[in-house]
Steps between C-alpha positions, in 0.01 A plus 500: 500500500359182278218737427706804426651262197156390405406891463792596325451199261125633461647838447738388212214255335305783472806745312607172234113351457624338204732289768163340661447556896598085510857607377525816774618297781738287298651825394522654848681174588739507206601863558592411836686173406704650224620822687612247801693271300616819338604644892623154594726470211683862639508373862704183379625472152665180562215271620392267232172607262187315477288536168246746475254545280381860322292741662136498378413770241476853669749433771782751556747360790716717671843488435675611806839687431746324725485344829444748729187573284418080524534506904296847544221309199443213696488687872252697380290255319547251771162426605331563141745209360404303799118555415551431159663202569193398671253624184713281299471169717097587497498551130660217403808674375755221652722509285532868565481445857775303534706771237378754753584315810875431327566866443400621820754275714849706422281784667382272763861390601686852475222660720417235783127437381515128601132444579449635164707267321360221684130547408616610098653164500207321640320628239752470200536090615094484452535695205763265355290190629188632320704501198633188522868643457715339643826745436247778640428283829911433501541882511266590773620233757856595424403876587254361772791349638749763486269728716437240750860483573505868512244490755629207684287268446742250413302179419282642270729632360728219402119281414459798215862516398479097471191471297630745277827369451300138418272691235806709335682145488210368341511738241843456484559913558859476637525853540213543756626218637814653610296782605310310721800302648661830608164608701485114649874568622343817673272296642790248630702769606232670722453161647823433576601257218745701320725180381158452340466859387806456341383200317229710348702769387767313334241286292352842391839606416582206265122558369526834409881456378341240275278768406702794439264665749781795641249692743459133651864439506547800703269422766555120565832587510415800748260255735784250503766706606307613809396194562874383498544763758268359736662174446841637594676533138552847534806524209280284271196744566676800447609356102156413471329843579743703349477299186086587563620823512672539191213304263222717657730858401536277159166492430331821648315297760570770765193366751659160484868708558367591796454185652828418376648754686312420810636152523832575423499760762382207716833292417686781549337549857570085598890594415486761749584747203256696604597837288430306249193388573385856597561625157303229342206558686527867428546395089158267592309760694570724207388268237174397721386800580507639150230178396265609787568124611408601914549122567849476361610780690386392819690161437826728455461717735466216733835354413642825507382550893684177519829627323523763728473321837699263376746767490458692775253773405154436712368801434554484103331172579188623666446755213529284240266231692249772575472637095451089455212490786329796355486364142425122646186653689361704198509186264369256800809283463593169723829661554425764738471291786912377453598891445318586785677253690874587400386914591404338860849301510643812472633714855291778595579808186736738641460841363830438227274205410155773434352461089643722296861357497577487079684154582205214350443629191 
């Protein structure tokens, strides 16, 4: 594939010779770059921008027309942006690197492609290093650490996340900071620290209230209500998600909404209201499954299988479990191992209990 680029830089050297075959490759890398961070902006609006510079002469990015058109861009230039992220690194293009690597992780979350992330993180820290950038290096452990967690690998994870939150408070970037205490309280949470969790999100709350950051209102608030779920303050919770809810709607940040939902469904489900809780899954599932985010929709369709026992439905239960296993196993996800246990906890399917019941959604 690296050589494929090379060839189609050759190819495009030789129809703009006034360009010079030493600027070819640059402009490969650039029209991959710019049509990314064009793709990434579609897939989610609301994350904060990082500065890009022009495209060289000669270079005509794509614009893609909305994000359906982003999500089917980037699956089919998967493995060329991946290659050129590697041309990059060998030509000495950090800075681009690390642009590239940025704009590729939205992708990398909404369709499982951990290993992926990992190794374009690897490369953006280098990158950054090379530099000597120290906001760049800040970036790339943050994201670095994020996927970690995603994969379970909890200890690197919060080592990334805490070097990053040291270099952000160095450059006294509050905002990043309070992005990088919510992923540390994801880290405390999967390890079973949630007062801690808490902790985290409530500092990035106050940071990004300081801030008048709204997108990262709405999901501090969002990770601390379900975090007061877990720690038993189910009333308290449900204000908090609902009120994650409502800013998310506010601002049009419908992926976030989702997650909203998802967790409020979740209080609903620890109040044994579990109608409730049904219908916000199915308001999640909906929102999910419109971004193409096949992680997201396992995670709800999980809690849904839940909802359902929990209410006396096994066989809605093992559907919904068994549309999470099937997405889990196609993205290589940790959390296939858990679903498959709850199927096995289940009694032997009776025929009432068959797939094909329209009960999870």
């Amino acid at each position: 594939m690296h050589d494929l680029i090379r060839l189609y830089a050759a190819e495009r050297a030789r129809e703009e010779p006034a360009g010079g075959d030493e600027d070819a490759l640059p402009r490969v890398v650039d029209f991959y770059l710019h049509t990314a961070h064009a793709a990434a902006a579609l897939l989610d609006p609301h994350r904060d921008p990082i500065p890009l510079d022009a495209a060289r002469p000669g270079v005509a990015p794509l614009e893609p027309a909305d994000h359906g058109a982003a999500l089917d861009w980037f699956t089919t230039e998967h493995a060329v942006l991946l290659s050129t992220l590697d041309v990059a690194v060998g030509a000495g293009l950090d800075a681009r690197a690390w642009q590239l690597a940025w704009a590729l992780e939205t992708f990398f979350d909404y369709r499982g492609h951990w290993q992926d992330w990992v190794a374009a993180q690897h490369l953006a820290i280098d990158a950054a290093r090379r530099l000597g950038d120290r906001f760049l290096e800040a970036g790339a452990h943050r994201g670095l650490g994020n996927v970690s967690t995603q994969l379970g690998r909890l200890d690197d994870g919060e080592a990334h996340l805490r070097r990053a939150l040291e270099l952000y408070g160095a450059l006294g970037d509050l905002v990043n900071q309070a992005h990088t205490h919510r992923g540390l309280g994801w880290v405390c949470d999967q390890q079973g620290r949630q007062s801690e969790a808490l902790d985290h999100n409530e500092r990035a709350l106050a940071l990004y209230r300081r801030k008048g950051h709204r997108a990262g209102q709405a999901k501090a608030l969002n990770n601390a209500g379900w975090l007061r779920i877990v720690l038993g303050d189910h009333r308290q919770a449900l204000d908090h998600c609902a009120q994650a809810v409502a800013l998310n709607r506010e601002i049009g940040d419908r992926h976030a909404e989702a997650g909203a939902w998802d967790s409020l469904g979740y209080a609903h489900h620890h109040l044994a209201e579990y109608t409730e809780a049904v219908g916000c899954y199915q308001r999640a599932l909906e929102l999910v499954r419109g971004f193409g985010d096949r992680y997201g929709e396992t995670e709800i369709l999980g809690h849904l299988g839940d909802t359902h026992l929990a209410d006396g439905d096994p066989g809605a239960a093992r559907l919904a479990w068994r549309r999470a296993v099937a997405i889990s196993e196609e993205i290589g996800h940790p959390s296939t191992g858990e679903l498959l246990g709850k199927l096995g906890s289940l009694s032997p399917e009776r025929p009432a209990d068959a797939p094909g019941r329209p009960t999870a959604g």
